[in-house]
Biotite code that builds the C-alpha atoms (Angstrom):
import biotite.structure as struc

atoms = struc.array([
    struc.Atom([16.516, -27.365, 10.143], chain_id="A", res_id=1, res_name="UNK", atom_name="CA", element="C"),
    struc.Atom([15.903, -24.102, 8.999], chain_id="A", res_id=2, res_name="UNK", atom_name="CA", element="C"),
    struc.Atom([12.091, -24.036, 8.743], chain_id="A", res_id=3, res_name="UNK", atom_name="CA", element="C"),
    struc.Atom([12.322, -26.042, 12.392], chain_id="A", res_id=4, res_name="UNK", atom_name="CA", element="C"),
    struc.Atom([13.614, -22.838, 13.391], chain_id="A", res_id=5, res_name="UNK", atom_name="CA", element="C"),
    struc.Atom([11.390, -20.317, 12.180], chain_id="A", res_id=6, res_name="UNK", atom_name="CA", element="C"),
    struc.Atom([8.509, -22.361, 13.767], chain_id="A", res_id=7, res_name="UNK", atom_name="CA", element="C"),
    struc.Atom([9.832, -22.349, 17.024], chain_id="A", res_id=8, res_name="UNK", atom_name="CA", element="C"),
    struc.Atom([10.408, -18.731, 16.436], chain_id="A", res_id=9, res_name="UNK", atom_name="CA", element="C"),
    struc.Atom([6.980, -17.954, 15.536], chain_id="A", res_id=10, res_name="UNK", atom_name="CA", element="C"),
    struc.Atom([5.843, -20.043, 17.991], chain_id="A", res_id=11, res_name="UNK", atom_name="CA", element="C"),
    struc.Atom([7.250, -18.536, 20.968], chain_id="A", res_id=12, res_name="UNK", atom_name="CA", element="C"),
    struc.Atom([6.084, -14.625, 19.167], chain_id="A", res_id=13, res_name="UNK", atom_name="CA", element="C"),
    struc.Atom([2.811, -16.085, 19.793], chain_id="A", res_id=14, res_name="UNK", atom_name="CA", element="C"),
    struc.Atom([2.874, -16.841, 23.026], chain_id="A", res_id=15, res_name="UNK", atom_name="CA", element="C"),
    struc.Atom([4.961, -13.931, 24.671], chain_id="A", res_id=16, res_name="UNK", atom_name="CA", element="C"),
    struc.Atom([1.911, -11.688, 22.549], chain_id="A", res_id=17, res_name="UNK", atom_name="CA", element="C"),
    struc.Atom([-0.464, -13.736, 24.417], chain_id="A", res_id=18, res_name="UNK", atom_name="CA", element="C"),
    struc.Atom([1.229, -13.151, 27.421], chain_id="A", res_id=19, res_name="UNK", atom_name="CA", element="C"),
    struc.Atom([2.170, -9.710, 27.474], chain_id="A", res_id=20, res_name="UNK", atom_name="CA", element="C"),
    struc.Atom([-1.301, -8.357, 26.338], chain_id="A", res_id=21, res_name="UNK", atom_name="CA", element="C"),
    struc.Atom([-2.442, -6.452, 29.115], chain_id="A", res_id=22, res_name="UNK", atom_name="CA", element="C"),
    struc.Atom([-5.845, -4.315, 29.249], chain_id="A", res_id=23, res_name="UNK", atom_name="CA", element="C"),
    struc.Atom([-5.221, -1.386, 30.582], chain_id="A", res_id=24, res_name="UNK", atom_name="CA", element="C"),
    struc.Atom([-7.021, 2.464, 31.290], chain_id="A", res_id=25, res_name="UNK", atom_name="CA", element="C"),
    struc.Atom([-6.042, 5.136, 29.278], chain_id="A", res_id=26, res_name="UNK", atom_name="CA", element="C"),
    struc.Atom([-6.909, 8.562, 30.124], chain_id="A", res_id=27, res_name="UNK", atom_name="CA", element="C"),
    struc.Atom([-5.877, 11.674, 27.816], chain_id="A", res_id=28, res_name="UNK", atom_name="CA", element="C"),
    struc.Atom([-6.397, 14.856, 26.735], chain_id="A", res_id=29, res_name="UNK", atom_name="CA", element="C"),
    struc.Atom([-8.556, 15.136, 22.951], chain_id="A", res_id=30, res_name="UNK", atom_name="CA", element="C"),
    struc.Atom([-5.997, 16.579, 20.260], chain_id="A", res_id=31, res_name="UNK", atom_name="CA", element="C"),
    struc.Atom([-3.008, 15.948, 22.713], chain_id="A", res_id=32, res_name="UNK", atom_name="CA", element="C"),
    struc.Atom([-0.036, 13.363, 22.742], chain_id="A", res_id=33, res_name="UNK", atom_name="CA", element="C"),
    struc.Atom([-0.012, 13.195, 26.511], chain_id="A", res_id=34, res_name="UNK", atom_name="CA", element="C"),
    struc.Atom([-1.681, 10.055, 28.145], chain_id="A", res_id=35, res_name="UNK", atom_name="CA", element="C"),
    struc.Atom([-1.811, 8.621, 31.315], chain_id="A", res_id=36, res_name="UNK", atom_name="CA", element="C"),
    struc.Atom([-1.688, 4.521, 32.039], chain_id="A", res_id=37, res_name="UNK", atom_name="CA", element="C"),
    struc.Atom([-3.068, 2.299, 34.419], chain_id="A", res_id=38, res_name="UNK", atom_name="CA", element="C"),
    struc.Atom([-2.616, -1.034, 34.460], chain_id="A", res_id=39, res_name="UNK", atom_name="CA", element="C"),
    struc.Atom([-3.561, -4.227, 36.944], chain_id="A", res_id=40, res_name="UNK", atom_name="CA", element="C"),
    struc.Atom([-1.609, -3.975, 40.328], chain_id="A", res_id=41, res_name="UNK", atom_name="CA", element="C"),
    struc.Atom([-1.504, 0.028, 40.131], chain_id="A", res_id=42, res_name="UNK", atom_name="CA", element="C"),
    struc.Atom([-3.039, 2.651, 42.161], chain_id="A", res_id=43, res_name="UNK", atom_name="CA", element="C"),
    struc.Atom([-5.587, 4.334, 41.249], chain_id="A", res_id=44, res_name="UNK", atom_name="CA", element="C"),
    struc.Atom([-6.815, 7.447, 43.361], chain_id="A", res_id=45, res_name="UNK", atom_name="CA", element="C"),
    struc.Atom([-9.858, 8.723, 42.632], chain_id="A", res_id=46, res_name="UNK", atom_name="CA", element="C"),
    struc.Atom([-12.867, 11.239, 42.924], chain_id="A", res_id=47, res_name="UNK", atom_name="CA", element="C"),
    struc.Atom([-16.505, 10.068, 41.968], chain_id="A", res_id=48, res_name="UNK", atom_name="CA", element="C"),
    struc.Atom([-19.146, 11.860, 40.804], chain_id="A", res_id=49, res_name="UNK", atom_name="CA", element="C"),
    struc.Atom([-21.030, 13.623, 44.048], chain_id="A", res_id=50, res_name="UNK", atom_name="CA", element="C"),
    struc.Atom([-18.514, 12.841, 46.272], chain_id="A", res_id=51, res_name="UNK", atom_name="CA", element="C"),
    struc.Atom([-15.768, 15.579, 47.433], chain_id="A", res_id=52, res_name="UNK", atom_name="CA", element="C"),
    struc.Atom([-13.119, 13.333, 48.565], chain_id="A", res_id=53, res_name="UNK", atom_name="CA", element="C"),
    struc.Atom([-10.359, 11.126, 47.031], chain_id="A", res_id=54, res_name="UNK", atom_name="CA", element="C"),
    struc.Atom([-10.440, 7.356, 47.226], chain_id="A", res_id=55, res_name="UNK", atom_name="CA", element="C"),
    struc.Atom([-7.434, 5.805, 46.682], chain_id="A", res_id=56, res_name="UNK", atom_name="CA", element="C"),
    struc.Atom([-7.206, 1.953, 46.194], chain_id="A", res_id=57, res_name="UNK", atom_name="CA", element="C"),
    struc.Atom([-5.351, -0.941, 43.808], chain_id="A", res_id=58, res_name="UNK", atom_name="CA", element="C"),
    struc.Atom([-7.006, -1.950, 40.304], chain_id="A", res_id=59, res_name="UNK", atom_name="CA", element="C"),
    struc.Atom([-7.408, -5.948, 39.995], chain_id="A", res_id=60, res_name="UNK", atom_name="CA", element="C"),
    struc.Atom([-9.557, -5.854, 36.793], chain_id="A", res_id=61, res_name="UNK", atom_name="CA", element="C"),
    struc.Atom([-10.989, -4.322, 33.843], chain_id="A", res_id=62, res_name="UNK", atom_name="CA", element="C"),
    struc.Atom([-14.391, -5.731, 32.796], chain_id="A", res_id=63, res_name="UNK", atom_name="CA", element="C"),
    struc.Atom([-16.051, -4.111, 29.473], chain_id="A", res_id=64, res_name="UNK", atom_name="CA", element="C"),
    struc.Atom([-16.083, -0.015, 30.659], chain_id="A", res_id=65, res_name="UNK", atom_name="CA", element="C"),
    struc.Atom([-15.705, -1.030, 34.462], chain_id="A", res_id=66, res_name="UNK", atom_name="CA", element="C"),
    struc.Atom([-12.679, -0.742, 37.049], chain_id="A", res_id=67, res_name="UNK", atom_name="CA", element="C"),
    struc.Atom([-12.508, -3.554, 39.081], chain_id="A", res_id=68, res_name="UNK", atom_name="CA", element="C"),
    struc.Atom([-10.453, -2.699, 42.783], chain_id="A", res_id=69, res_name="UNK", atom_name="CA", element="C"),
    struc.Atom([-9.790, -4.428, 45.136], chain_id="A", res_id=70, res_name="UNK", atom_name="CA", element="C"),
    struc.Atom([-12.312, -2.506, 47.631], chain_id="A", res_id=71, res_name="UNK", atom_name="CA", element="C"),
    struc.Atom([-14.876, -1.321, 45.053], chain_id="A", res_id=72, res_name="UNK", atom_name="CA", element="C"),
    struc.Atom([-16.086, -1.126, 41.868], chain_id="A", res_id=73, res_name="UNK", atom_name="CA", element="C"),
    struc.Atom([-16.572, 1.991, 39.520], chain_id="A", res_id=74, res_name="UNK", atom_name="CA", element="C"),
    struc.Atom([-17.790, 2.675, 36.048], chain_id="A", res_id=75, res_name="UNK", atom_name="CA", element="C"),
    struc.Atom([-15.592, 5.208, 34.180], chain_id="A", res_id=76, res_name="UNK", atom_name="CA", element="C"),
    struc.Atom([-18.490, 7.463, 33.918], chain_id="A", res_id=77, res_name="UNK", atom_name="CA", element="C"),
    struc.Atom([-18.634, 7.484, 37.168], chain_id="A", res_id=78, res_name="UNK", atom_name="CA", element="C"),
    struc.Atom([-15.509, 8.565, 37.826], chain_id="A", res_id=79, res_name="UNK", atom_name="CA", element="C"),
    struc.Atom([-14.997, 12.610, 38.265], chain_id="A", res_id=80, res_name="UNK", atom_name="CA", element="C"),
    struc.Atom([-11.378, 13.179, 38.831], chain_id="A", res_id=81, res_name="UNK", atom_name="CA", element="C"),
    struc.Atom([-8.722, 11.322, 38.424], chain_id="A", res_id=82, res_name="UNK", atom_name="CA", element="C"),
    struc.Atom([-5.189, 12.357, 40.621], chain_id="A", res_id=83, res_name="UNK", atom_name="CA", element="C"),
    struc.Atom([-2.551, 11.273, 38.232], chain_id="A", res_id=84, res_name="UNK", atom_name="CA", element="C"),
    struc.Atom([0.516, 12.018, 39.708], chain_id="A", res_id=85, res_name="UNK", atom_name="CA", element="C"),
    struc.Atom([1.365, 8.045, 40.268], chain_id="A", res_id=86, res_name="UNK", atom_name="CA", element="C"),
    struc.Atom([-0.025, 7.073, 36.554], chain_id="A", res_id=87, res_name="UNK", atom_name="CA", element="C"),
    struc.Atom([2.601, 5.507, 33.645], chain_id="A", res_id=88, res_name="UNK", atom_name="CA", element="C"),
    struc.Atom([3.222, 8.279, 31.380], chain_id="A", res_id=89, res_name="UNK", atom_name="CA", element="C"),
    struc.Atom([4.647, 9.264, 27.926], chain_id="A", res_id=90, res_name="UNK", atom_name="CA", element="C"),
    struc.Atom([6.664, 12.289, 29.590], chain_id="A", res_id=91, res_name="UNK", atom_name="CA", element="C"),
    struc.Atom([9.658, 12.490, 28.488], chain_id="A", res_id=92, res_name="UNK", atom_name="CA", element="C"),
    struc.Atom([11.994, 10.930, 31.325], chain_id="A", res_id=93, res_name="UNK", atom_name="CA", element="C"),
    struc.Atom([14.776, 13.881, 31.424], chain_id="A", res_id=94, res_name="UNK", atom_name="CA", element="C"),
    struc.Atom([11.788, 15.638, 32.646], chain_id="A", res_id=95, res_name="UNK", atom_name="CA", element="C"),
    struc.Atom([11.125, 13.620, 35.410], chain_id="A", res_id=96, res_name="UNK", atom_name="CA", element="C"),
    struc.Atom([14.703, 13.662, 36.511], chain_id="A", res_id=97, res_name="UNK", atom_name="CA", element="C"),
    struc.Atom([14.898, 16.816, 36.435], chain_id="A", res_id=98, res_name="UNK", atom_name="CA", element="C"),
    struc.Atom([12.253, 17.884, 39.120], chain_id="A", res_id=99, res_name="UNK", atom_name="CA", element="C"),
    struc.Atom([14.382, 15.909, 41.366], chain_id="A", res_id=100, res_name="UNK", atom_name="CA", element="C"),
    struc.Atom([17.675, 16.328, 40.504], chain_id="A", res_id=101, res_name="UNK", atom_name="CA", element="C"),
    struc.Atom([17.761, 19.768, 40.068], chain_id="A", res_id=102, res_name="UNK", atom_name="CA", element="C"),
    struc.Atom([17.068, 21.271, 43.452], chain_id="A", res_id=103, res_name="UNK", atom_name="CA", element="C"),
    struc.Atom([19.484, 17.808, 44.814], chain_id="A", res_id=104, res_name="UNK", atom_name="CA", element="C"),
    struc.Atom([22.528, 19.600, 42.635], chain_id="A", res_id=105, res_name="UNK", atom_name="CA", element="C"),
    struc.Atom([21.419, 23.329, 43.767], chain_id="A", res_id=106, res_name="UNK", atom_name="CA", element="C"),
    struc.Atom([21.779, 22.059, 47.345], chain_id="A", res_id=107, res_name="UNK", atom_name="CA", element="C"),
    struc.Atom([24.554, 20.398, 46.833], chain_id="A", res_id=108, res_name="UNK", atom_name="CA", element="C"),
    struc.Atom([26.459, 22.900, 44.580], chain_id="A", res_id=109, res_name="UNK", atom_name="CA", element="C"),
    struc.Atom([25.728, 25.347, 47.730], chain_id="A", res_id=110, res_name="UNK", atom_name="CA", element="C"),
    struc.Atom([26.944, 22.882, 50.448], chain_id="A", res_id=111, res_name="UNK", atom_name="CA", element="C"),
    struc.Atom([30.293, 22.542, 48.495], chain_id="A", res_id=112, res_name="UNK", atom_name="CA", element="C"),
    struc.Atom([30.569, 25.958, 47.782], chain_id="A", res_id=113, res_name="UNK", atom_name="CA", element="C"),
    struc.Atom([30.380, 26.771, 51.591], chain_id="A", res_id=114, res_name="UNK", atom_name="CA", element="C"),
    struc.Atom([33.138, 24.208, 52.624], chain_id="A", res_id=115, res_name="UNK", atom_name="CA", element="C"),
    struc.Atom([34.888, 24.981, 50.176], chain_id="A", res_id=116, res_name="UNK", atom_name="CA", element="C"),
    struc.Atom([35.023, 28.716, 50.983], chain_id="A", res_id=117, res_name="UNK", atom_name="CA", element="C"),
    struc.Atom([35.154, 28.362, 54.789], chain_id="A", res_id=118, res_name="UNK", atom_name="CA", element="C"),
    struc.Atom([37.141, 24.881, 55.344], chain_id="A", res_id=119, res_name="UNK", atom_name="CA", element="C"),
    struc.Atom([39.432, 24.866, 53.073], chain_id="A", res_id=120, res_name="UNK", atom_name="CA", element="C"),
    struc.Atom([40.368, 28.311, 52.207], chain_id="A", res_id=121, res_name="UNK", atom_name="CA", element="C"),
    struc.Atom([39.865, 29.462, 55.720], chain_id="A", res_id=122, res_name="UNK", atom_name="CA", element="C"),
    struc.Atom([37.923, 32.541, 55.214], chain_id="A", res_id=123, res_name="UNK", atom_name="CA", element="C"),
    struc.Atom([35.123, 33.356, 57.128], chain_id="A", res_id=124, res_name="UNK", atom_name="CA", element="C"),
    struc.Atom([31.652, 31.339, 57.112], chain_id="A", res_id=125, res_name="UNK", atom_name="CA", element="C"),
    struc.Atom([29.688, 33.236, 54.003], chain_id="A", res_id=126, res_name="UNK", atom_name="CA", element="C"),
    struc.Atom([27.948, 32.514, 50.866], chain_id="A", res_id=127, res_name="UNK", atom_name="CA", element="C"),
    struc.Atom([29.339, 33.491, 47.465], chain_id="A", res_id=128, res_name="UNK", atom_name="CA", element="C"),
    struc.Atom([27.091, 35.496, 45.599], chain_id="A", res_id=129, res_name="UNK", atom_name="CA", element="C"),
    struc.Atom([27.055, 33.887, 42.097], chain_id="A", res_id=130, res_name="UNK", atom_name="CA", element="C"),
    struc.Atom([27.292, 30.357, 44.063], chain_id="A", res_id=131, res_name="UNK", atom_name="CA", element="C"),
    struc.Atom([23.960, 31.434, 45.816], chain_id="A", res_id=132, res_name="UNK", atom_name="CA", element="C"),
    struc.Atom([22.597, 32.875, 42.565], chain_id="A", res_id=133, res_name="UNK", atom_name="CA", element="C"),
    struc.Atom([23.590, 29.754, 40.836], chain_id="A", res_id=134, res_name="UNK", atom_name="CA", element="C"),
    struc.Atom([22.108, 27.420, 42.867], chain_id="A", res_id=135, res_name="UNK", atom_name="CA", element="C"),
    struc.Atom([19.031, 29.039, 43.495], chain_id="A", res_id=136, res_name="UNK", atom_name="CA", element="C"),
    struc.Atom([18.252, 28.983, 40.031], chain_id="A", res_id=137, res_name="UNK", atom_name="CA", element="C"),
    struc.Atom([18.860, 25.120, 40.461], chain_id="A", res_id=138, res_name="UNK", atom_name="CA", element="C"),
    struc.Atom([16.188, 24.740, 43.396], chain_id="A", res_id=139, res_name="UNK", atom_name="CA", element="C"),
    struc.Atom([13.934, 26.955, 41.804], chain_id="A", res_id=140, res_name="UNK", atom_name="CA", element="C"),
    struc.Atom([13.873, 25.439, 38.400], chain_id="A", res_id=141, res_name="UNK", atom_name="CA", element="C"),
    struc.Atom([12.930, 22.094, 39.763], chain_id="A", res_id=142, res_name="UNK", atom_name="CA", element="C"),
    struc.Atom([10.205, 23.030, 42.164], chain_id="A", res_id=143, res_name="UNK", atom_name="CA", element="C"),
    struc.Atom([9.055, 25.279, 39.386], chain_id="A", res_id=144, res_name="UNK", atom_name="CA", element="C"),
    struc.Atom([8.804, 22.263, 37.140], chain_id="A", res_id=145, res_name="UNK", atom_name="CA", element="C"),
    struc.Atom([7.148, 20.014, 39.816], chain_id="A", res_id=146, res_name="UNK", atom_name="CA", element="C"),
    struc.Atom([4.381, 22.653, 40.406], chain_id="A", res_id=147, res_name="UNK", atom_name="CA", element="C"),
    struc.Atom([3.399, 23.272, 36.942], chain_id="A", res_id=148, res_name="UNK", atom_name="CA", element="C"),
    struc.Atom([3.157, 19.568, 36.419], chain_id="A", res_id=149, res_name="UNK", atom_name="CA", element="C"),
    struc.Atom([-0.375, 17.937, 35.975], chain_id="A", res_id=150, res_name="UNK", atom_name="CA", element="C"),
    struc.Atom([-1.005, 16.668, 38.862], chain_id="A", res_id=151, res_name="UNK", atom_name="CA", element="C"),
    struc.Atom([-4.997, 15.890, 38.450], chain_id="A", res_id=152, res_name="UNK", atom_name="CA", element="C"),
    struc.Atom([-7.324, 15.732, 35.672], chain_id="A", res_id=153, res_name="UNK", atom_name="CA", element="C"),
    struc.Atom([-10.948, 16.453, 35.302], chain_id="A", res_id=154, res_name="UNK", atom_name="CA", element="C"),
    struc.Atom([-12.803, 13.676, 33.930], chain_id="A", res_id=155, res_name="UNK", atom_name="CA", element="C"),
    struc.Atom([-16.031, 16.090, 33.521], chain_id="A", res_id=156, res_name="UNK", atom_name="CA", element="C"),
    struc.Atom([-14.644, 18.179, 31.272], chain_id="A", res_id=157, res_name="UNK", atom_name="CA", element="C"),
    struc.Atom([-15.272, 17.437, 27.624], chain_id="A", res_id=158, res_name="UNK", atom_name="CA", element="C"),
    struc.Atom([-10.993, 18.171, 26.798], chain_id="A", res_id=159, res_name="UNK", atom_name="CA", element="C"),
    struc.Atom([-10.431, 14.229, 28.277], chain_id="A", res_id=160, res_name="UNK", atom_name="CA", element="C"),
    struc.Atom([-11.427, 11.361, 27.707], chain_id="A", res_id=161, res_name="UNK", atom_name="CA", element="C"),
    struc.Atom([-10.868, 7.717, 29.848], chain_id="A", res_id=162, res_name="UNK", atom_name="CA", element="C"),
    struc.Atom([-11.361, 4.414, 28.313], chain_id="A", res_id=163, res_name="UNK", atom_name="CA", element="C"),
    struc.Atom([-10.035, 0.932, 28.602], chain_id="A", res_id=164, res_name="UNK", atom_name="CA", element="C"),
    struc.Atom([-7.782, -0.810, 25.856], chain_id="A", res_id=165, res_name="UNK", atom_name="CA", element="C"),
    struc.Atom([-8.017, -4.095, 25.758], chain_id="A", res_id=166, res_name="UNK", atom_name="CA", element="C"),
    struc.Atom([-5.371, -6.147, 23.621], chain_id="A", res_id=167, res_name="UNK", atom_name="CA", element="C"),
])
């Protein structure tokens, strides 16, 4: 019964590994833990080499060193720029929360503040000054941290690298 078991264990390992292997592209900075992800069914937007505009459109495929969409198809050395703002990353996800959270709960944090100062204590309509302080630091911290974010990355330069992974 027992070695029944650990067959049909083993078995089914094998075959959710089988299933679950994915190829996907991996682009990343040399010397760097930070790497970007895209896999089949994701967006992939785009500039080639020559060209001055984005493309944007959905990857179907990898084939050997070739990306495979569903309205054209590119060689990774052809590819010049890559906007990465949609990719899979390893950033840490507090990080990501943050940039939206933050200026949400400086907002907020002012709205109550205000309400609470003019509706329920019945003073005049005015802003506290360590409320305002307060929660400007909030809304500033978070749009500070969603500007200085990566948003594209420069496939010409020698710093990254792109290349698919196949399982």
């Amino acid at each position: 019964m027992k070695v029944r078991n650990i067959l049909f264990f083993l078995l089914l390992l094998f075959l959710f590994e089988g299933v679950s292997a994915q190829d996907y592209l991996l682009i990343r900075k040399n010397g760097s833990t930070r790497r970007y992800e895209y896999r089949v069914g994701d967006y992939f937007v785009y500039k080639q080499k020559g060209s001055k505009e984005f493309f944007k459109d959905r990857i179907t495929e990898f084939v050997d060193s070739t990306i495979v969409m569903e309205n054209n198809i590119i060689l990774i050395e052809q590819v010049a720029e890559v906007d990465v703002q949609n990719a899979t990353t390893n950033r840490a996800e507090i990080l990501r929360a943050a940039e939206r959270v933050l200026p949400t709960a400086g907002y907020g944090l002012l709205a109550l503040d205000l309400f609470n100062n003019s509706v329920v204590s019945g003073n005049k309509f005015s802003f506290d000054k360590g409320t305002t302080i307060s929660a400007a630091a909030l809304v500033g911290t978070g749009y500070a941290m969603k500007a200085f974010r990566r948003k594209r990355v420069d496939l010409t330069n020698e710093k990254f690298e792109a290349y698919i992974v196949s399982r």
